[in-house]
Each structure stands twice: as structure tokens, then as C-alpha cells.
Z-matrix of the N, CA and C atoms (Angstrom, degrees):
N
C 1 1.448
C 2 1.530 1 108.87
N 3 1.246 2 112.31 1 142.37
C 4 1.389 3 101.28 2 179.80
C 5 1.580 4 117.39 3 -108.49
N 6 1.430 5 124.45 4 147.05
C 7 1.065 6 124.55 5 -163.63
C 8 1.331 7 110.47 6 -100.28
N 9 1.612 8 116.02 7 136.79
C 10 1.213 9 136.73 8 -169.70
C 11 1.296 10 122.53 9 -97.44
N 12 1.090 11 121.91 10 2.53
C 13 1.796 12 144.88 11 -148.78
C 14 1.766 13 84.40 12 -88.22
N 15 1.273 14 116.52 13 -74.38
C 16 1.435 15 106.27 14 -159.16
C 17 1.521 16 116.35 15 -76.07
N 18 1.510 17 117.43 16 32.31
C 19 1.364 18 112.94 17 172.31
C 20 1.521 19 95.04 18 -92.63
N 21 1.174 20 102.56 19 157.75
C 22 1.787 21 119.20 20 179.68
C 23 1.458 22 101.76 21 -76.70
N 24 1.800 23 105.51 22 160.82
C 25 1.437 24 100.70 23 -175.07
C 26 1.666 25 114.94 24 -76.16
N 27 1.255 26 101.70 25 151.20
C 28 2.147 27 106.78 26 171.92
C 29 1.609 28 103.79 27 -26.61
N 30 1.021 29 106.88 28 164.35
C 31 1.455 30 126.83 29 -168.99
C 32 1.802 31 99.88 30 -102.41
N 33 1.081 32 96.78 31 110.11
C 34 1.783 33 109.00 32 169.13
C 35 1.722 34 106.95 33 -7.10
N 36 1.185 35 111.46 34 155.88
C 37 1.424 36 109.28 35 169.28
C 38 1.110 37 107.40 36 -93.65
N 39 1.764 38 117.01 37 144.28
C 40 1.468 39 137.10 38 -155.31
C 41 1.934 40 93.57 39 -121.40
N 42 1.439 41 90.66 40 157.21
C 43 1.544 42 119.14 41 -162.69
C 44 1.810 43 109.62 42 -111.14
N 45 1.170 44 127.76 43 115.53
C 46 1.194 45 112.45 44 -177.41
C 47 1.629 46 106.79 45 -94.54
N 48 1.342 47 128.15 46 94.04
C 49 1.491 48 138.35 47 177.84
C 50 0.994 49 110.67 48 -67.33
N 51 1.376 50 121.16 49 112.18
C 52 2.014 51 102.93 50 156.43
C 53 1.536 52 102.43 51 -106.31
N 54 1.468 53 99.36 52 166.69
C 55 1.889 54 111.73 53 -166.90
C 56 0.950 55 103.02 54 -144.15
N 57 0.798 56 134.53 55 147.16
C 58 1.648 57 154.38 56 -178.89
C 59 1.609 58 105.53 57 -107.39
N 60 1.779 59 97.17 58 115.99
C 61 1.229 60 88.16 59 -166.61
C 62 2.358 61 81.88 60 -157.25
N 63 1.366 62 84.07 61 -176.32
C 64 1.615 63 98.50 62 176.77
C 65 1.689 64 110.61 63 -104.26
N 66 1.351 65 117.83 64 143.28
C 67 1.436 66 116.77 65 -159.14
C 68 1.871 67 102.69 66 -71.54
N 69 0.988 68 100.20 67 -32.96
C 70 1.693 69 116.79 68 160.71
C 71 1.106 70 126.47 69 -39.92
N 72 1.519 71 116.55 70 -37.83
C 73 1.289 72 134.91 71 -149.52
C 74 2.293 73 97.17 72 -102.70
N 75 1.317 74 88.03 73 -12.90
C 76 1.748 75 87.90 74 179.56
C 77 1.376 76 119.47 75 -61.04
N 78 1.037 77 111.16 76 -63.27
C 79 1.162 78 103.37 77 -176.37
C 80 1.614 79 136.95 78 -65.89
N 81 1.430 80 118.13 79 9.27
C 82 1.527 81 150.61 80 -178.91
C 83 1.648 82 74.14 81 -86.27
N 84 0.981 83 107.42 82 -46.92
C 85 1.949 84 104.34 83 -133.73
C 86 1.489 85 109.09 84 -97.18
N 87 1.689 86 103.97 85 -21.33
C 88 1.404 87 90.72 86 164.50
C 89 1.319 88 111.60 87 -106.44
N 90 1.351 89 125.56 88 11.15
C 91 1.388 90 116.04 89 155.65
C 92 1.822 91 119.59 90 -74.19
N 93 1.202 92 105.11 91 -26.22
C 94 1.120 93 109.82 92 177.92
C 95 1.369 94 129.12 93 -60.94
N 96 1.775 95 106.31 94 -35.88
C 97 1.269 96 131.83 95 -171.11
C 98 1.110 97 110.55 96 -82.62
N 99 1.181 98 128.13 97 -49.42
C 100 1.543 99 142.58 98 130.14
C 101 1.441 100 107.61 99 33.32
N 102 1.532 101 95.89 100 -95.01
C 103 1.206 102 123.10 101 -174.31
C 104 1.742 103 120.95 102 -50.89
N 105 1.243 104 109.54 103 -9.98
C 106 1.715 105 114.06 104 173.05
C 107 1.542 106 106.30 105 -77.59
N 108 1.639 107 115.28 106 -19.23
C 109 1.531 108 106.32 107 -159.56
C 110 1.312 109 116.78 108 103.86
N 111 1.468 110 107.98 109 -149.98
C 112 1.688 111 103.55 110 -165.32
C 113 1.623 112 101.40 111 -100.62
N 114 1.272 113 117.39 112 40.03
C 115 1.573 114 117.88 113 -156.07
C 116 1.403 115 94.11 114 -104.39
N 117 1.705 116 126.43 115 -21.41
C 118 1.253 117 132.63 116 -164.45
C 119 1.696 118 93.02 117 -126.02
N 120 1.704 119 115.28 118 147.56
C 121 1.486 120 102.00 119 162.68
C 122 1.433 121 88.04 120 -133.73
N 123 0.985 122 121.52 121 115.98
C 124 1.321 123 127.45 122 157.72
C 125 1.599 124 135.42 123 -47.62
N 126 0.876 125 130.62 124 99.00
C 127 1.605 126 130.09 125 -179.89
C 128 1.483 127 126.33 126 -123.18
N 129 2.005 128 106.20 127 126.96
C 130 1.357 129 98.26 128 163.67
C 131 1.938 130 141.72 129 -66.14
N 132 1.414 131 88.42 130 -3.43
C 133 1.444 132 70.96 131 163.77
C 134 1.807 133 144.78 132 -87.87
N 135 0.763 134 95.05 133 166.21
C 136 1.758 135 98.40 134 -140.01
C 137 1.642 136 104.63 135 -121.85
N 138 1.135 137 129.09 136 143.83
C 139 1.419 138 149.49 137 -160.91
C 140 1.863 139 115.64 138 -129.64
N 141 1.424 140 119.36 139 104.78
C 142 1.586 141 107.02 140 -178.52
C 143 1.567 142 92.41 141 -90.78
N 144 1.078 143 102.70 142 139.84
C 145 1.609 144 104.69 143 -179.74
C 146 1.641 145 103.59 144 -157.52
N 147 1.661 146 103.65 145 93.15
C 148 1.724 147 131.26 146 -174.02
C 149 1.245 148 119.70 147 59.74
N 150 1.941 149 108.28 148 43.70
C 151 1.365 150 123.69 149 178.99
C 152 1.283 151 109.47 150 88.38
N 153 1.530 152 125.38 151 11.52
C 154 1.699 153 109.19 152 177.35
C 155 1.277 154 90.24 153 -122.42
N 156 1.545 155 99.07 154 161.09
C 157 1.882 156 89.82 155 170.67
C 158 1.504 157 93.49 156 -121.67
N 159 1.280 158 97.33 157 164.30
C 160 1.827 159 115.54 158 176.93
C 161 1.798 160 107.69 159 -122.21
N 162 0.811 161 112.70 160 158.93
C 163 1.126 162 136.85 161 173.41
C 164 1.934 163 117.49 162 -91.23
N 165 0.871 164 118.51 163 95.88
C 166 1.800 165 109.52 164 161.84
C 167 1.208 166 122.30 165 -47.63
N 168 1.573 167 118.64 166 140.28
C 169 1.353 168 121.18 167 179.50
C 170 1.603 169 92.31 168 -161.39
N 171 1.676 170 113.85 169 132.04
C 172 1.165 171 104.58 170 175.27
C 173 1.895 172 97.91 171 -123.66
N 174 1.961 173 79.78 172 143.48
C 175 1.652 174 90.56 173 -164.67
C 176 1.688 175 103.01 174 -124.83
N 177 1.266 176 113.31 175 145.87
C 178 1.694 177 120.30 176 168.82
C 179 1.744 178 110.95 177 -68.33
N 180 1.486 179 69.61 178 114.66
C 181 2.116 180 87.28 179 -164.43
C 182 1.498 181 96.78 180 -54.87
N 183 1.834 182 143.08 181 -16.01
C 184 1.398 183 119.25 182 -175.02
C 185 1.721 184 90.07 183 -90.78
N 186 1.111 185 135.86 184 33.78
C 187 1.399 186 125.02 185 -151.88
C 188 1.935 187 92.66 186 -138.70
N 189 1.419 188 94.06 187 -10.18
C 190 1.834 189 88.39 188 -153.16
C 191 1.083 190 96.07 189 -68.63
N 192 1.754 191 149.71 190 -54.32
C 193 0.869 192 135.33 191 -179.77
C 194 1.866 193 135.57 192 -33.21
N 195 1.342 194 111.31 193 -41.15
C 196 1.076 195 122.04 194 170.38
C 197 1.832 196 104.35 195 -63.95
N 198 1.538 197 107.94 196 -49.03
C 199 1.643 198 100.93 197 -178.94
C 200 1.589 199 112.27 198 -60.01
N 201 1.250 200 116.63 199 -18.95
C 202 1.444 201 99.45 200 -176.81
C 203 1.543 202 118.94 201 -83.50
N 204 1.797 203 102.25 202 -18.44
C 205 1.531 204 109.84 203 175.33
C 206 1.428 205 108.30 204 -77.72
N 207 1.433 206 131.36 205 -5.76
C 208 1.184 207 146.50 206 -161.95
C 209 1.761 208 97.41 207 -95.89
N 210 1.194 209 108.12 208 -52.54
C 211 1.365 210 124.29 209 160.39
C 212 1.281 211 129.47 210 -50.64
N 213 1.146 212 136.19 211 -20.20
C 214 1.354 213 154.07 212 -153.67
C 215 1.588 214 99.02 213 -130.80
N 216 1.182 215 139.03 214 -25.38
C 217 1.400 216 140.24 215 167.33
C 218 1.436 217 102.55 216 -90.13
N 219 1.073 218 141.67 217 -26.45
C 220 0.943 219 159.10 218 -163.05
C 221 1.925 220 108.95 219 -88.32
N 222 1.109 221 109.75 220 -38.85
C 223 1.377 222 128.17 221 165.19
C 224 1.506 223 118.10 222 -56.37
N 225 1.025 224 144.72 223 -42.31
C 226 1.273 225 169.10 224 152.26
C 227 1.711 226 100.28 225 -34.57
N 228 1.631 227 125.58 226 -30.16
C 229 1.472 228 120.51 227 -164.70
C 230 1.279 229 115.27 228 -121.15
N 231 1.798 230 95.22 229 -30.31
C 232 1.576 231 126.81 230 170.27
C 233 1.275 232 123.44 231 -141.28
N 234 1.997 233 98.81 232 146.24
C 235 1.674 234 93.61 233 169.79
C 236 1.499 235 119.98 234 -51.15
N 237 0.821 236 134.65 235 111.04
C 238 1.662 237 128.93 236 125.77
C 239 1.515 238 124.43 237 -106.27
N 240 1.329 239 100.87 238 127.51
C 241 1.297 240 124.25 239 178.51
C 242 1.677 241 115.71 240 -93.31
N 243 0.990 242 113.31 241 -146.62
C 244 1.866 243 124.81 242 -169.70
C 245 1.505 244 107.98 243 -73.73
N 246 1.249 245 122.02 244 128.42
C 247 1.468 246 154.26 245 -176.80
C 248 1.120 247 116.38 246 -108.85
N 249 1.376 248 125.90 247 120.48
C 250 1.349 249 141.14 248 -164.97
C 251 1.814 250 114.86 249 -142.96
N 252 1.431 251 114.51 250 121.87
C 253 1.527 252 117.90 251 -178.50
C 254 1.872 253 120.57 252 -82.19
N 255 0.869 254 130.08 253 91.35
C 256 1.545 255 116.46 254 -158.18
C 257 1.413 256 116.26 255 -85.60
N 258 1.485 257 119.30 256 -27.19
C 259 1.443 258 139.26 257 158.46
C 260 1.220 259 140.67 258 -141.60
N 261 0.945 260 129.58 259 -166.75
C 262 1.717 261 127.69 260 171.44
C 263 1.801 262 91.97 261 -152.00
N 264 1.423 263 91.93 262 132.75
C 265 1.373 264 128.63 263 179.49
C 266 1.280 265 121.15 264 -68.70
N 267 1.684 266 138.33 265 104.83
C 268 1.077 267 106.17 266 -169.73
C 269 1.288 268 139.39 267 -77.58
N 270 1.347 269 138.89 268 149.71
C 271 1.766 270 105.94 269 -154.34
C 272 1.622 271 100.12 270 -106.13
């Protein structure tokens, strides 16, 4: 039987973010995100939702607060527009 004991614990539960942003504006933005670590995952796939599109990004839900101040400094260099959570991942 094999023993399961020394695997590390599940991985926090993750946040599926979309952002409203300009396709231009990605690569500013996942360098930025980058830089937090594995707290942000950046993704091109993309969501039209009533003519806007968003961007996917999945984030560690005890972490979101800091991503939204991350977001908000971030505004100042690039568009980002409206942010929306659609699920939580189970971990």
C-alpha cells in the first residue's frame, strides 16, 4: 500500500477572476502579477460578457484582497476595468 502521509497539504482554494482590461495591456499585467509569486496565475483565456471581454486570472482567495490593491495601483499604468469572481476551485 502506498503511503500518503508525506504528501504536502492541498493547495489553498483558488479564485477564478476575470478583468476587464485591453489585449495590449497583458503583458504590463502579467509581468506585474508575476512578481507576487504563485498567488496570481495569469491566463489568456478570455470571457465576452455584454460586449466586454475579461481576461481569466486565477487567484488564492486568502490573497484576494491584496490582488485587488495590486489592481488598483496598477490602474494608474493600465486600463483595468470591472472585475468579476465566477467560482472557486475546489482545492
Amino acid at each position: 500500500m502506498i503511503d500518503l502521509s508525506d504528501l504536502p497539504p492541498h493547495a489553498p482554494e483558488a479564485l477564478a477572476v476575470y478583468i476587464e482590461m485591453r489585449e495590449e495591456d497583458l503583458h504590463f499585467f502579467e509581468s506585474a502579477v508575476r512578481g507576487l509569486g504563485d498567488v496570481v496565475n495569469p491566463r489568456r483565456d478570455m470571457k465576452l460578457r455584454n460586449g466586454v471581454i475579461y481576461y481569466k486570472n486565477y487567484v488564492a482567495a486568502e490573497l484576494f484582497e491584496e490582488f485587488e490593491e495590486l489592481l488598483d495601483a496598477m490602474k494608474s499604468f493600465i486600463f483595468i476595468g470591472d472585475c468579476f469572481v465566477e467560482k472557486s476551485l475546489p482545492s
